[in-house]
C-alpha positions in Angstrom: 17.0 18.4 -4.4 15.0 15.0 -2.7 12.8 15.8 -0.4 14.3 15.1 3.2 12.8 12.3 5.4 11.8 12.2 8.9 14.7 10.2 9.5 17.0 12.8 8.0 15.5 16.1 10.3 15.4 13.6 13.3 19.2 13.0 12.8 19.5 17.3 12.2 17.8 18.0 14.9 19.8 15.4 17.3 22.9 17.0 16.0 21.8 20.1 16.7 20.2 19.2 20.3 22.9 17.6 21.5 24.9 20.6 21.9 22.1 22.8 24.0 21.6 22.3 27.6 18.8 20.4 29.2 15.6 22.3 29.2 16.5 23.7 26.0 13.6 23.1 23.0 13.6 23.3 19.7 10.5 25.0 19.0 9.5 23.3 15.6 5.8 24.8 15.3 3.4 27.0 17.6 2.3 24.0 19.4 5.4 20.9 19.1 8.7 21.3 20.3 11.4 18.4 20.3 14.3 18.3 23.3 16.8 16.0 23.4 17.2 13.2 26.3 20.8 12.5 26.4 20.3 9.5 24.2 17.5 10.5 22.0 15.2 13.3 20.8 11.3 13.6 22.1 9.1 15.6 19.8 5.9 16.9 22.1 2.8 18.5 21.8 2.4 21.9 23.7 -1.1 22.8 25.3 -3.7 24.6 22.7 -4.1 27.4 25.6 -0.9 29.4 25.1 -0.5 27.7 28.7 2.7 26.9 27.4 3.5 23.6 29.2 4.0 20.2 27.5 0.8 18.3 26.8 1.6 15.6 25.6 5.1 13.2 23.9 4.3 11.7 20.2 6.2 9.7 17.9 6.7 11.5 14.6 6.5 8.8 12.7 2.9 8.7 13.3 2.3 11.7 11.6 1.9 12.2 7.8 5.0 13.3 7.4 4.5 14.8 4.1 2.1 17.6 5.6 4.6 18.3 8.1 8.3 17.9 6.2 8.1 21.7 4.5 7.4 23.3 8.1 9.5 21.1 10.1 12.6 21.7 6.6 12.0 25.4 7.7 13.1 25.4 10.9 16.3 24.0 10.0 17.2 27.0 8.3 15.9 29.2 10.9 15.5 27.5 14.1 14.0 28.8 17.4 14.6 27.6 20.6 12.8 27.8 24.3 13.8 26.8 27.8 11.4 25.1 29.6 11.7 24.5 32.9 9.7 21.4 32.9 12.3 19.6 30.6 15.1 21.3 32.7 13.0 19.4 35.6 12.6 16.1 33.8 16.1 15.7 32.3 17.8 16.6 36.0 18.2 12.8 37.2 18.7 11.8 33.7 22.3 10.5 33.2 24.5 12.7 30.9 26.1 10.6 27.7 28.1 13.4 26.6 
């Protein structure tokens, strides 16, 4: 079986997004969630603190992928999920496209 690209989980993870409510993570790794925006998903770095709020938005194609594809691959098969009410927050004004 090929190894699945970013482009592959980012479509996944869309699909599966797109059928949570706003404020609604998918929490990928200790520290990075992804939501999605109506239109697209966001991947996000959490705060090192166990704060727990966002810190800051990244694009994951800045990333080596490679060191992060067999983690990222795991969640698929056993995702987790969070709400957050920041994202709730942010996502209120944003228009729907369901």
């Amino acid at each position: 079986m090929a190894a699945m690209s970013l482009k592959n989980f980012d479509t996944n993870l869309g699909m599966i997004l797109r059928d949570k409510s706003r404020g609604i993570t998918a929490d990928l790794t200790d520290l990075v969630v992804a939501y999605w925006t109506g239109k697209t998903v966001v991947y996000a770095y959490l705060r090192d603190d166990e704060a727990g709020p966002i810190e800051e938005e990244f694009d994951p194609e800045d990333l080596l992928w490679e060191e992060w594809r067999d983690g990222f691959s795991a969640w698929l098969a056993t995702p987790r999920f969070s709400y957050r009410q920041e994202v709730a927050g942010w996502l209120m004004d944003a228009p729907s496209v369901r």
